[in-house]
C-alpha positions as CSV (number, residue, x, y, z in Angstrom):
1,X,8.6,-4.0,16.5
2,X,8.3,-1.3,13.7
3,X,5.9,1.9,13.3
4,X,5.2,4.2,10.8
5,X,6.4,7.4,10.1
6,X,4.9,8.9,7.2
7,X,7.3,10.9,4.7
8,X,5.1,12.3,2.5
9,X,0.9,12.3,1.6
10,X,0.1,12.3,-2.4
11,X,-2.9,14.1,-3.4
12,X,-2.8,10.6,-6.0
13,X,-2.4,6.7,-5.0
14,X,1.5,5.6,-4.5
15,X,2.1,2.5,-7.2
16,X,5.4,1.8,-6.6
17,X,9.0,2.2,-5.0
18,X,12.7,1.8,-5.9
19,X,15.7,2.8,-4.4
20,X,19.0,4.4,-5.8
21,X,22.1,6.0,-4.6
22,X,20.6,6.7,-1.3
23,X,17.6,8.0,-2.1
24,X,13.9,6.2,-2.0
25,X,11.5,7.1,-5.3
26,X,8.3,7.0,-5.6
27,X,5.7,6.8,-8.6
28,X,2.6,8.5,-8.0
29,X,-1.2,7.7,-10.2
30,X,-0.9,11.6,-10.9
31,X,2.3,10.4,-13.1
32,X,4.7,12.1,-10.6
33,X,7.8,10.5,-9.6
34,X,9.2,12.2,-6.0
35,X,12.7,11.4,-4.4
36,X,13.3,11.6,-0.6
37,X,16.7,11.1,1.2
38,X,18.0,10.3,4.6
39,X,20.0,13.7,4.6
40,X,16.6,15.8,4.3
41,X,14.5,14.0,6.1
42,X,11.8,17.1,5.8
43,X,11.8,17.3,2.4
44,X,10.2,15.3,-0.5
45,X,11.6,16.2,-4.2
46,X,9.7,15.5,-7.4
47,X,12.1,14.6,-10.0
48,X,9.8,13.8,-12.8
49,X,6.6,14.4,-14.2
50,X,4.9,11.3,-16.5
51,X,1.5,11.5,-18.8
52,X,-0.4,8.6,-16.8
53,X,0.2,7.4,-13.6
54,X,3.6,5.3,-12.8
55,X,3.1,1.4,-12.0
56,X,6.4,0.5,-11.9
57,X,9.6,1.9,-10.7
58,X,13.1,0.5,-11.2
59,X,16.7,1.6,-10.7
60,X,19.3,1.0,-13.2
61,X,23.2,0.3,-12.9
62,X,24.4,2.1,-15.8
63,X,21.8,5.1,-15.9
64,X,19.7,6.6,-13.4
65,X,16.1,5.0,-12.9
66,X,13.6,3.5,-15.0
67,X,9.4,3.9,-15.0
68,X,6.2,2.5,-16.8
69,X,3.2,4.1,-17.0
70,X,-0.8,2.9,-17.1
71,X,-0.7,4.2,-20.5
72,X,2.3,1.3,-21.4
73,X,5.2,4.0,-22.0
74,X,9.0,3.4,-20.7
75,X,11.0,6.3,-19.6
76,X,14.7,6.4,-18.7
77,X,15.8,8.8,-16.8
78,X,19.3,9.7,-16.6
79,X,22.1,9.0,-14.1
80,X,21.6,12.1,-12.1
81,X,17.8,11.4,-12.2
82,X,17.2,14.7,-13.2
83,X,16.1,14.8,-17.0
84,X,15.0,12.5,-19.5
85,X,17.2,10.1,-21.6
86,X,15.0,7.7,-23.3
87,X,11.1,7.3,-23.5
88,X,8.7,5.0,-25.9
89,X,5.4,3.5,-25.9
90,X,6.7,-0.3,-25.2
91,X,3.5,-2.1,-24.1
92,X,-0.5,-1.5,-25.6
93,X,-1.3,-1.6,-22.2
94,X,-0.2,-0.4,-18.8
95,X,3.6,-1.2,-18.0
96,X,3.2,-3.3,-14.5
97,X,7.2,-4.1,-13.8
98,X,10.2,-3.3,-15.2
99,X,13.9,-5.1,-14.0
100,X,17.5,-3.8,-14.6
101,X,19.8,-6.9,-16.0
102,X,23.6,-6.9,-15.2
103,X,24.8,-5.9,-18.8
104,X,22.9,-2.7,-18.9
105,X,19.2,-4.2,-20.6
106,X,16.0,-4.1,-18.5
107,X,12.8,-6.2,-19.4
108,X,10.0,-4.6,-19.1
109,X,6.1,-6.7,-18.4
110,X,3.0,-5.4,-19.6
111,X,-0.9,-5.6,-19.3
112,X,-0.7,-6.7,-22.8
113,X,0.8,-9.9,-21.6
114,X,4.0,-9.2,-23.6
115,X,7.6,-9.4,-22.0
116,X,10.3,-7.3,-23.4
117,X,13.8,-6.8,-23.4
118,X,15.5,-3.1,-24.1
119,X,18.9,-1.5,-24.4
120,X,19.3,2.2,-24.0
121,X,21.9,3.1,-27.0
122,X,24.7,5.5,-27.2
123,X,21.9,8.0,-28.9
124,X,19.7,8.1,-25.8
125,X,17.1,6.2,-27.4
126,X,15.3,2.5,-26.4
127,X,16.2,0.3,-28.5
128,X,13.8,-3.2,-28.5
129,X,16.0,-6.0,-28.3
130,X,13.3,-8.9,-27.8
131,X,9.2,-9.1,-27.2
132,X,7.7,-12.1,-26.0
133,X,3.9,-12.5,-26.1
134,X,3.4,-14.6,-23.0
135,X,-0.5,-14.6,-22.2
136,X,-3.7,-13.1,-23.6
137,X,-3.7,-11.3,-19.6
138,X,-2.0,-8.8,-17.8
139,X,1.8,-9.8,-16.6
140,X,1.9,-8.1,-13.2
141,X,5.2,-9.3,-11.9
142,X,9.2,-9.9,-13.3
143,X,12.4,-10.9,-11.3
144,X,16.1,-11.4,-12.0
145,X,18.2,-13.6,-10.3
146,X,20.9,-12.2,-8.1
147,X,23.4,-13.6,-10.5
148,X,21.5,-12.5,-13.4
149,X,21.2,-15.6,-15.2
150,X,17.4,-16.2,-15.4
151,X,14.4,-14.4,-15.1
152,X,11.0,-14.8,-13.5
153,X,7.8,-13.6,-14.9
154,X,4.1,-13.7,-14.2
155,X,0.6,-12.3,-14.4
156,X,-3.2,-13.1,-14.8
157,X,-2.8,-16.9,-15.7
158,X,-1.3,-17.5,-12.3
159,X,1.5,-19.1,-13.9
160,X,5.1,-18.7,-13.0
161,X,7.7,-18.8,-16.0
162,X,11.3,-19.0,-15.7
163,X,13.6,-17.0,-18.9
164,X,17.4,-17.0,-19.4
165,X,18.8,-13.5,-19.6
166,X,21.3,-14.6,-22.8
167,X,18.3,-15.4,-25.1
168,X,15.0,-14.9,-23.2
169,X,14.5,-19.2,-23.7
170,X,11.8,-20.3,-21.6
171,X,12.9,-23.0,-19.3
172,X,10.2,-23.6,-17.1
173,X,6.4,-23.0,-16.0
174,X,4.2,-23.8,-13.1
175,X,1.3,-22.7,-12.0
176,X,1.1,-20.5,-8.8
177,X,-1.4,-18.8,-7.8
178,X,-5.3,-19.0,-8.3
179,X,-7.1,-15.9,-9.9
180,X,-3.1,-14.7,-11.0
181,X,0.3,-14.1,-9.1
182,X,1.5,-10.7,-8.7
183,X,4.6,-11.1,-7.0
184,X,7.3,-12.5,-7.2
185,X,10.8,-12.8,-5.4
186,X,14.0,-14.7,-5.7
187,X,14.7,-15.8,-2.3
188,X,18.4,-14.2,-0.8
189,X,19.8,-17.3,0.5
190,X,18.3,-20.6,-1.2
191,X,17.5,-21.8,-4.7
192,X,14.0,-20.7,-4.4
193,X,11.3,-18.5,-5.2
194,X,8.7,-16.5,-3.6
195,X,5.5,-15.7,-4.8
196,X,2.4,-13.8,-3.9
197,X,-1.2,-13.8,-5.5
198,X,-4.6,-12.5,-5.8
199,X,-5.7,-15.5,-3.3
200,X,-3.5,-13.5,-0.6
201,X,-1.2,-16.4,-0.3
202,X,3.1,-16.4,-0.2
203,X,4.1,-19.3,-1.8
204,X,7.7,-20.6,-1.8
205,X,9.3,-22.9,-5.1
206,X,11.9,-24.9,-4.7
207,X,14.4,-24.0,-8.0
208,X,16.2,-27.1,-8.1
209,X,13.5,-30.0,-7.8
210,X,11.7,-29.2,-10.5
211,X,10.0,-25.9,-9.1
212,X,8.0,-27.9,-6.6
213,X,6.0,-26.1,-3.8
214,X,7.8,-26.1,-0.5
215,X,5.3,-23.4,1.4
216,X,2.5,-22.3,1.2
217,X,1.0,-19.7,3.2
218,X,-2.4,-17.8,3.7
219,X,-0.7,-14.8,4.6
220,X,-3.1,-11.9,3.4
221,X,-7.0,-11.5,3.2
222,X,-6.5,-9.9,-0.1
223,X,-4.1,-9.9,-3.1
224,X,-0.4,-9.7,-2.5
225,X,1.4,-6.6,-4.4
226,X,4.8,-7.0,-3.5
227,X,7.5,-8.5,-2.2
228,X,10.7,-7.4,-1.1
229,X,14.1,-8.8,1.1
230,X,15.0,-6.9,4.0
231,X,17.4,-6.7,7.1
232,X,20.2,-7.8,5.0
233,X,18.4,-11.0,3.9
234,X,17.4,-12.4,7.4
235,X,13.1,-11.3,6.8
236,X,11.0,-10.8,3.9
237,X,8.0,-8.5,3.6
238,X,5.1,-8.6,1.9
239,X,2.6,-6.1,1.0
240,X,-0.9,-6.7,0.4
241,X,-4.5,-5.0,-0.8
242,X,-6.1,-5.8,2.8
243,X,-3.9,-2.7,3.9
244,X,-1.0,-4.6,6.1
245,X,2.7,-5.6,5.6
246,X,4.2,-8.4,6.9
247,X,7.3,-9.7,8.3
248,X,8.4,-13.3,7.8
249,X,11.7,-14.6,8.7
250,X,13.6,-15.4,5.5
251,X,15.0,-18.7,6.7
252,X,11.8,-20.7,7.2
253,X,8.8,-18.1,6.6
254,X,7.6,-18.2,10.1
255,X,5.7,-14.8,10.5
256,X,7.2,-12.2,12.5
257,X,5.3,-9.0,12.6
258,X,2.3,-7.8,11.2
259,X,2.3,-3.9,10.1
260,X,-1.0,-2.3,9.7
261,X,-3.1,0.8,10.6
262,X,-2.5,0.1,14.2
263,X,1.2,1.1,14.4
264,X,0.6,3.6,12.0
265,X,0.2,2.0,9.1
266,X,-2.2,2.8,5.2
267,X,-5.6,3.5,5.3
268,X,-5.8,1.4,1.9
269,X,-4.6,-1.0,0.0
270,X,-0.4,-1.2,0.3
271,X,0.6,-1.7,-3.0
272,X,4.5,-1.5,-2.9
273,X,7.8,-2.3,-0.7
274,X,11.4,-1.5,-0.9
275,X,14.4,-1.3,1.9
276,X,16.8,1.1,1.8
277,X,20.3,0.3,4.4
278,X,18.3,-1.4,6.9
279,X,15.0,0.8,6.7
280,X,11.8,-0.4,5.5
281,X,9.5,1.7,3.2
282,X,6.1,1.7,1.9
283,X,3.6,3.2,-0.6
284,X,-0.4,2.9,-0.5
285,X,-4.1,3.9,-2.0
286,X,-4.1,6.2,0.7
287,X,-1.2,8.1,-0.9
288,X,1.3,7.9,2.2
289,X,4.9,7.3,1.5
290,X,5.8,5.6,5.2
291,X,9.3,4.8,6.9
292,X,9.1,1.7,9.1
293,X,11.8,2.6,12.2
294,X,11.9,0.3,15.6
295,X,8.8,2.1,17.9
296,X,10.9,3.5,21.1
297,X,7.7,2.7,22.8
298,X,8.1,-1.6,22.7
């Protein structure tokens, strides 16, 4: 059994998390972006300040960590994350998620239901690579594969669309979720994915038989805002509006723990997950960056 310890209180909402190096960052609706370590477990360090509030967060192997803004601006920061290296407007709307591919690009999806693919050059600049106008809605979620071959993508149409990284070819679509999925997840140790949606449900897609439903799940009252792999791959956690996290073991689903305000959990809606070694971490409405450790109490 887990509990909360809380790192850190915002005076703004928490939008999103993403770990680098050792360190856990998060992206605040004031548009700051803070850094907290294992090393200084008393102090929270903000690293960057953005012009509208940061939706997504996303670490980067060849740089230092990338962010998207409500206002639809990408920033790169560099490998130290401690100035700026590259920043454009990308989107016409709100940046939602952004993902790091293995040769050094990240795709970035937007409210303005346009997915698109960028190279930082040797300048320091963003260079656009691709832009794909998927829907007339908001994309609200994107994925890579662990071996970086295909990408998965969806927003306000509920569908689920499958992309290869070489030339952003649509291979596949399905639709997921009622009222729009908004997260998604490739599953650790099967050919499957995991989604999440506004009807609070975790669905899971079987990847080679024709991306047919193998679970579903009514796992939250309320929309589902993220999804993450933790414990090495043996649970996955979801994070939801109705102000709880959940545990479900990775190998069939089958819940194992439900996180909410009773073990010290958000006030308000969760809206983002991440691990770092073996420790879980959220960020919520209520502002509260928490640190999920076993409860010494049972």
């Amino acid at each position: 059994m887990l509990r909360a310890t809380e790192i850190h209180r915002a005076p703004a909402p928490l939008y999103s998390l993403a770990t680098k190096g050792g360190t856990v960052f998060g992206g605040c609706g004031d548009g700051s972006v803070l850094a907290w370590t294992p090393d200084e477990p008393d102090r929270i360090r903000m690293v960057a300040r953005a012009p509208a509030a940061v939706f997504a967060l996303a670490a980067l192997d060849e740089d230092g960590v990338a962010l998207g803004t409500q206002a639809g601006e990408l920033i790169v920061l560099d490998r130290q994350v401690r100035s700026q290296r590259a920043a454009m407007f990308a989107h016409a709307a709100g940046v939602h998620a952004i993902a790091a591919l293995p040769d050094g690009a990240l795709v970035s999806a937007g409210a303005d239901g346009c997915l698109a693919a960028w190279r930082v050059d040797h300048t320091g600049g963003l260079r656009a690579e691709r832009r794909i106008p998927l829907l007339e809605g908001k994309l609200r979620a994107v994925q890579v594969s662990a071996d970086g071959k295909m990408i998965a993508v969806a927003g306000a149409d509920g569908r689920i669309r499958l992309l290869d990284t070489e030339r952003y070819n649509e291979h596949a679509s399905w639709p997921g979720h009622d009222g729009g999925t908004t997260a998604l997840l490739f599953h650790p140790a099967k050919p499957a994915l995991v989604s999440g949606g506004k009807d609070g449900h975790v669905r899971v897609w079987d990847l080679h038989a024709s991306n047919r439903e193998l679970l579903s799940l009514a796992a939250h009252r309320s929309t589902v805002y993220a999804l993450c792999v933790a414990e090495e791959g043996r649970t996955i956690v979801s994070a939801s509006r109705d102000k709880t996290l959940k545990r479900w073991a990775s190998s069939d689903l089958s819940a194992l723990e439900r996180l909410d305000a009773t073990r010290g959990g958000h006030a308000r809606s969760v809206n983002a997950a991440c691990t770092l070694g073996q420790e879980l971490f959220s960020a919520g409405d209520d502002g509260r960056l928490l640190r999920w450790l076993p409860d010494q109490n049972g």
